[in-house]
N, C-alpha and C positions, 0 to 999 in steps of 0.2 A: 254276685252282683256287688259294685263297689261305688261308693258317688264319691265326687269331692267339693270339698263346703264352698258356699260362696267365698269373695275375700274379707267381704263386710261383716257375716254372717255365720254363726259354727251353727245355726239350725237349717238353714237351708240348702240346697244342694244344688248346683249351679249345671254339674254333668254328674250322670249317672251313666255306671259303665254294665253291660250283660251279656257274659259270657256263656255262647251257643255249645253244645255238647260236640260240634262240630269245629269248634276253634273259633270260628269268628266272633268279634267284638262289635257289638253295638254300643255307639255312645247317643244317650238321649238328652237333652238340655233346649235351654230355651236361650232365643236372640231378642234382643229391647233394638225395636229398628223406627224409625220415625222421628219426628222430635216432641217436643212440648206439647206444640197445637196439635198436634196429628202422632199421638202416641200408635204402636204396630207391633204387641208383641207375637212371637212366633214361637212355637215349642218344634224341633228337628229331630230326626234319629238320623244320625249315620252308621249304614250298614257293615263298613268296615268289611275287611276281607280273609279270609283263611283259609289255611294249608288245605289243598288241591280244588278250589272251589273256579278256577277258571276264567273267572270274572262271570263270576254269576251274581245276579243282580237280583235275587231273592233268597228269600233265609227260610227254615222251616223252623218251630219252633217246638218243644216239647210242651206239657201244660203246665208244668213249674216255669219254664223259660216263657210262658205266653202271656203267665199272671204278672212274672217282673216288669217283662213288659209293660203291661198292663197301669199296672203301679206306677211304674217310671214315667210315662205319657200323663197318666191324671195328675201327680205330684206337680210334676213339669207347669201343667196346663196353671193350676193351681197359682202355684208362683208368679204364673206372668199375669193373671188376674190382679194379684195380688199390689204386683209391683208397678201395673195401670194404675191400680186405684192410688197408691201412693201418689204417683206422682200428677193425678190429676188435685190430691190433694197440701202437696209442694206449689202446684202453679196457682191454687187459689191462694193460697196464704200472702 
């Protein structure tokens, strides 16, 4: 597993990458979608692809690869909590 920082931020992690014993690359991070009045964060995985998978459009995951998982989805979720409440407390000020 490897994240990398936000631009503003060396604590937070912006994407987080998990590599499947199978080659594939999941990348998980979150998107800030909406505006001001109507903040919309969103936490994503993209399943990304790997040698001979065919376009297969699921991944299996081992139980060290399911905990990163795991991990990376709550951290993710976390963050974009996080960065709601901020800015619901930028629009008051």
């Amino acid at each position: 597993m490897r994240a990398h920082p936000d631009a503003g931020t060396s604590t937070e992690r912006r994407h987080v990458y998990v590599r499947t014993s199978c080659g594939r690359e999941l990348t998980i991070g979150r998107l800030a979608l909406g505006d001001a009045r109507h903040p919309a964060a969103r936490v994503f995985v993209d399943l990304g692809s790997c040698p001979g998978c065919h376009g297969a459009r699921w991944v299996g995951f081992t139980v060290a690869e399911a905990r990163q998982l795991g991990w990376a989805l709550l951290s993710q979720a976390a963050a974009a909590e996080r960065g709601l409440r901020q800015g619901a407390v930028t629009e008051r000020s």
